[in-house]
C-alpha positions as CSV (number, residue, x, y, z in Angstrom):
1,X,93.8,109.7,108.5
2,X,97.7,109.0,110.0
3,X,98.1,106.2,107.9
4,X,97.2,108.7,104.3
5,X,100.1,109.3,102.1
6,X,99.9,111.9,99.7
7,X,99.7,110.2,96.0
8,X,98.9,107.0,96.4
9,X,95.5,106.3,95.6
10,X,95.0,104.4,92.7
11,X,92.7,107.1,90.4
12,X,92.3,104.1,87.6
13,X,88.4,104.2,87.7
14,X,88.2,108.1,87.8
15,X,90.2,108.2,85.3
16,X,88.3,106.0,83.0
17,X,85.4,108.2,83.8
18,X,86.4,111.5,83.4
19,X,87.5,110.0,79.9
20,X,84.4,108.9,79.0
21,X,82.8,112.1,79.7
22,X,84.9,114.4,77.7
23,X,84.5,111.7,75.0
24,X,80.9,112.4,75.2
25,X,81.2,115.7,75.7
26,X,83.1,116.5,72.7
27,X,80.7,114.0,70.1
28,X,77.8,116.3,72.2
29,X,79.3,119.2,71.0
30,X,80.6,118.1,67.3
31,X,76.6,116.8,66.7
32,X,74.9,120.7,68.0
33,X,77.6,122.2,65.7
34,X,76.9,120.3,62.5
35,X,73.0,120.4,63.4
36,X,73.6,124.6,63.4
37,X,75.3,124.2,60.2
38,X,73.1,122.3,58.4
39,X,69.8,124.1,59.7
40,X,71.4,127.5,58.8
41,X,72.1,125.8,54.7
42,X,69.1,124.4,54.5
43,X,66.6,126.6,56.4
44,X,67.8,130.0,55.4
């Protein structure tokens, strides 16, 4: 631990990841709202 320096690890590939998961997380949520819209035209 006396060799750590505050900031310099490279945070490419979390990055990378946490981008992909609010990418997914946002389509996720943009498909369960137009599935709610279109079952509340078309079932009611």
């Amino acid at each position: 631990m006396a060799d750590y320096k505050h900031g310099e690890m490279n945070t490419d590939v979390q990055e990378k990841t946490f981008d992909g998961f609010m990418r997914f997380t946002a389509r996720t949520v943009i498909v369960i709202i137009l599935l709610l819209v279109g079952m509340a035209i078309f079932i009611t």
